[in-house]
C-alpha positions in Angstrom: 10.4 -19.9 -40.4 12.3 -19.6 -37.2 11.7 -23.0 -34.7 11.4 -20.6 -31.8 8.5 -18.4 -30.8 10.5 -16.2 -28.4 13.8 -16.2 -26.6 13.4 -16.3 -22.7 16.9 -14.8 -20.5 18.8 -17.0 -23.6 17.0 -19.6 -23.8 13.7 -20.2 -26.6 10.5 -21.7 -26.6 10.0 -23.9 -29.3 7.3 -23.2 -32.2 6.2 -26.5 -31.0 5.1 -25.6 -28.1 2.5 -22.7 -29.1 1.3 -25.1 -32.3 -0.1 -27.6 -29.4 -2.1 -24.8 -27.4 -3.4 -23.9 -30.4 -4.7 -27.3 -31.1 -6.1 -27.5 -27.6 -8.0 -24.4 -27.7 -9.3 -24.3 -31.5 -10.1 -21.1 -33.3 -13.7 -20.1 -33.8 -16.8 -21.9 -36.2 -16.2 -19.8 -39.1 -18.3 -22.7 -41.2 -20.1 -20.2 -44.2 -17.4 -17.8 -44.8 -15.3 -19.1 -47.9 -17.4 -17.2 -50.1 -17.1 -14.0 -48.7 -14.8 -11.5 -50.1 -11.6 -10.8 -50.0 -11.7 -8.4 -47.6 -13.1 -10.5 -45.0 -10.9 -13.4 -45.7 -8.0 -10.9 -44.8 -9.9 -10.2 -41.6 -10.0 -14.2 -40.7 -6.3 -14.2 -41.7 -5.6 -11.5 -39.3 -7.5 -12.8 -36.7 -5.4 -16.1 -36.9 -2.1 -14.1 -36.7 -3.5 -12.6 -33.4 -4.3 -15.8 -32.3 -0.4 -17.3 -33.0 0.5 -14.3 -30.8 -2.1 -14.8 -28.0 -1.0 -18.4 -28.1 2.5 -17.7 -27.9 1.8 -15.0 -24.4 0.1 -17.9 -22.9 2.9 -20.5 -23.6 5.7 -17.8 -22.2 3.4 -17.0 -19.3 3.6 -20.7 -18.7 7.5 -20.6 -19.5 8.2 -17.6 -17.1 5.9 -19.2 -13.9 7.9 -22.6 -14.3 11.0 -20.5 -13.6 9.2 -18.4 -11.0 8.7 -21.8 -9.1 12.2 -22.7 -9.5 13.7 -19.4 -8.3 10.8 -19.5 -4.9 11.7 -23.4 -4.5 8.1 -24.3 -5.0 7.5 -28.1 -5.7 7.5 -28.3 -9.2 4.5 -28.8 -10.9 3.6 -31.2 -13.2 4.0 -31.1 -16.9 1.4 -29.1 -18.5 -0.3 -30.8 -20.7 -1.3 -28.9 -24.4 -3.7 -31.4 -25.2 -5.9 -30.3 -22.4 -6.7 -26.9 -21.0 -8.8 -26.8 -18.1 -12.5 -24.7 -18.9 -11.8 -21.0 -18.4 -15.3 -19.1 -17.5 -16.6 -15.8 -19.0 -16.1 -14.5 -15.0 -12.3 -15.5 -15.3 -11.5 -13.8 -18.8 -14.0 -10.4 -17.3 -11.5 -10.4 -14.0 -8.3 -11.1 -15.3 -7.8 -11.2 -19.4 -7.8 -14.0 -21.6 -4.2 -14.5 -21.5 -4.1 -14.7 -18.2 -7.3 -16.7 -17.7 -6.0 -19.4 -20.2 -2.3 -19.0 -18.6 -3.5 -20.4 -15.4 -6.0 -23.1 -17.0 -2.8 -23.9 -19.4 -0.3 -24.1 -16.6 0.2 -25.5 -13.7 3.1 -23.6 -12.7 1.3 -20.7 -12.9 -1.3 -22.0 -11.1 0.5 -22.9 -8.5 2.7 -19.5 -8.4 -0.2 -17.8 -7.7 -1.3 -20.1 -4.9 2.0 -18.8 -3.4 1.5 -15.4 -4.2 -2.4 -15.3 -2.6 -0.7 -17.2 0.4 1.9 -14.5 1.0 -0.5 -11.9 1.1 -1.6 -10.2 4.7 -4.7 -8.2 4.5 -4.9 -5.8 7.6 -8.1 -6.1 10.1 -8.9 -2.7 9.0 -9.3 -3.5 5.6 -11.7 -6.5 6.1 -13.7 -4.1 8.2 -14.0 -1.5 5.8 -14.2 -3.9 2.9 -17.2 -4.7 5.0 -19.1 -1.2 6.0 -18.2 0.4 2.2 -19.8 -2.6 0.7 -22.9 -3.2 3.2 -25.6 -4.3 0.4 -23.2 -7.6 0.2 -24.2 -8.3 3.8 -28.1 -8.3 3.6 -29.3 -11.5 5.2 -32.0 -13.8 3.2 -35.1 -12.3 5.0 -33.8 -8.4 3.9 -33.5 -9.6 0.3 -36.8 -11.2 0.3 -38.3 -7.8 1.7 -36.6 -5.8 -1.1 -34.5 -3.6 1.9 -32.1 -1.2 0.5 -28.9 -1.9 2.6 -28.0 2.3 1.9 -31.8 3.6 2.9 -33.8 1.5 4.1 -31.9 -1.1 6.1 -31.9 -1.6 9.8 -28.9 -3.4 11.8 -30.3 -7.0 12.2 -30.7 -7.0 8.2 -27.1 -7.5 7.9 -24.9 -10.7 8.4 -22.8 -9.9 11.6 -19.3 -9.1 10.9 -17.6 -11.7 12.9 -19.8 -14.0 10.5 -18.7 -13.0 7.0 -15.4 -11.7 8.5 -13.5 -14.8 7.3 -14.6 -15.1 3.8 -14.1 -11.1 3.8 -10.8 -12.1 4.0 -10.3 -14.4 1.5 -11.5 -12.4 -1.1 -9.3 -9.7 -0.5 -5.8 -12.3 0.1 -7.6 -13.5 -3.7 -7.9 -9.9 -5.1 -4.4 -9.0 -3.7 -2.8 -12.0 -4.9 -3.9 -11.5 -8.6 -2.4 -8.1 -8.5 1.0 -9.7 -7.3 0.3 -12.0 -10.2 0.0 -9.4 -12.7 2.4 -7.5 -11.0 5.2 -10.3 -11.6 4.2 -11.0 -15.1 4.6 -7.7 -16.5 8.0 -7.6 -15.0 8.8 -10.7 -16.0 8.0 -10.7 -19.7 9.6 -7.6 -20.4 12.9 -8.9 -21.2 11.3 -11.7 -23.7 12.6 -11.3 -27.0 10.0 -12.6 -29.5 10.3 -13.7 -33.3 8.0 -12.4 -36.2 4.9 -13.1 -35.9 4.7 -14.1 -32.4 4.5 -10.2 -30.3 2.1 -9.2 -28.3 -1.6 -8.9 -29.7 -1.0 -5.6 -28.5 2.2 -4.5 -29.4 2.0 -1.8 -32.2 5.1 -2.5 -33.4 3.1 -4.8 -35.9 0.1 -4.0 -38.3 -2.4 -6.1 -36.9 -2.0 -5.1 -33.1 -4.9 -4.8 -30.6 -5.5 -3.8 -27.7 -6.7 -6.9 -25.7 -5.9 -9.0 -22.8 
């Protein structure tokens, strides 16, 4: 069995390294299904060979941001840790993937890249504003919501939050939106010249039996 999961420009990442996230973030209960059949042992074997090579994007996710860092000059971060993962909520794995989600619960350098990539973002004043009038229901103050107003029908102007109010927070959410999609943006550049060993691909690469397609 080789001692590296994948080869990043040259260099690997050890085995090692995806056998401790995979003790941090333990597979499923599957308590009760030893006397199943054969079949659906094969499924639970399959399952845990996805799981090696979900484990093993996260830990090069983690490999590739600690460069990133490096290259932009970014303080580096601290060690990441595989005994610990931070908690990842349902929202996070909806909005971004798993691999992703766990990537930036996993890593501190990736955390922290995309701190700098939210940061760098510039979201126009024209945006904002029609982030603002396209999404209007968003806006209803208390007293509209308690009346049951419709913000597209039945809404007058003082049932809305003033712009200059939610303008800020507007904002934010789009320099957040943006700066995920820089994220992703950099990652799948970035991983496309990892060379990975047997075993250890992409859940969704079908160059392999048991591939999925899953984030």
């Amino acid at each position: 069995m080789s001692e590296h999961a994948a080869v990043v420009d040259g260099e690997s990442v050890p085995v090692d390294r995806v056998e401790a996230l995979l003790a941090a973030v333990p597979a499923r209960d599957r308590a009760g299904t030893r006397d199943r059949q054969v079949a659906r042992q094969e499924a639970l074997a399959q399952a845990e060979r996805q799981r090696r090579r979900w484990a093993t994007q996260v830990v090069v996710t983690d490999e590739l941001a600690r460069r990133a860092c490096a290259e932009r000059g970014l303080a580096p971060p601290r060690e990441v840790s595989p005994e610990r993962v931070l908690a990842v909520s349902g929202t996070d794995v909806a909005d971004l993937g798993s691999i992703v989600a766990v990537a930036l619960a996993h890593s501190p350098a990736a955390r922290a890249l995309l701190a700098a990539l939210e940061n760098e973002q510039r979201v126009p004043e024209e945006a904002v504003r029609d982030y603002y009038v396209r999404n209007r229901d968003r806006f209803l103050t208390k007293d509209a919501l308690r009346r049951g107003v419709d913000a597209f029908t039945t809404a007058a102007a003082g049932d809305f939050q003033p712009y200059e109010r939610v303008r800020e927070e507007v904002a934010r959410e789009l320099r957040r939106a943006r700066g995920r999609q820089a994220f992703f943006d950099w990652l799948d550049r970035a991983r496309a010249g990892v060379a990975y060993t047997a075993g250890h691909e992409h859940p969704g690469d079908p160059a392999h039996p048991d591939h999925e397609h899953r984030h």
